[in-house]
N, C-alpha and C positions, 0 to 999 in steps of 0.2 A: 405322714399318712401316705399310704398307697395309691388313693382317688384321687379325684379333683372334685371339691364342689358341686361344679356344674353335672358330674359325671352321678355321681351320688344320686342329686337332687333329681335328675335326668330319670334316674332309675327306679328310686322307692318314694314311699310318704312313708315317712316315719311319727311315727304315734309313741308318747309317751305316757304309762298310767303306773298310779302311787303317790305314796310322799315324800318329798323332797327333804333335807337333813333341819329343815327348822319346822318340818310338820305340814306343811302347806299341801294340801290333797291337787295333786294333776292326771287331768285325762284330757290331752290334748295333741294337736299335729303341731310338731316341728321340724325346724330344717338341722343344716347340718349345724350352724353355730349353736345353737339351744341346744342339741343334744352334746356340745362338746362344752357347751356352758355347766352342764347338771352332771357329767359323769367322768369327765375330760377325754383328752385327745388318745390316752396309750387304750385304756379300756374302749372305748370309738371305734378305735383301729381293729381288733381287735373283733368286736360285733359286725363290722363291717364284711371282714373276710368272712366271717361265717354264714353273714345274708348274702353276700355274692356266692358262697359254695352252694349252697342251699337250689335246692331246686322245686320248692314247694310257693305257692302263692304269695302264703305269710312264713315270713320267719319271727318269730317269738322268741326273744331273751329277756332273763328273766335275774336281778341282780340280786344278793341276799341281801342288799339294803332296804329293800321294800320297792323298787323300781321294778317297769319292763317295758322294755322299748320294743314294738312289733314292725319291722320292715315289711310292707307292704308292694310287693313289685309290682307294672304296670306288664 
């Protein structure tokens, strides 16, 4: 990955909403390991560059698996 962690964490809240691949409804905040737990690390990387380019409040990605993770910058 690009970031570090701290640097990430430092930056956004990241919000997960949908369901997860055994069905389980989430609408919830996590960090960086939860979102690298539910989507992994190359798609992660990936979202991430696009909420650092981003220059809107929230950045909304949205996965065709039924996920969407919202980065929320401070």
């Amino acid at each position: 990955m690009n970031y570090t962690s701290k640097e990430i964490n430092s930056t956004f809240k990241i919000k997960v909403a949908g369901r997860t691949e055994q069905g389980v409804k989430l609408n919830t905040l996590v960090g960086v390991s939860g979102a690298i737990a539910l989507i992994g690390e190359k798609m992660f990387g990936k979202l991430l560059d696009r909420a650092f380019a981003s220059a809107d409040d929230v950045c909304v990605c949205k996965l065709r698996r039924g996920l969407k993770l919202s980065f929320y910058g401070y």
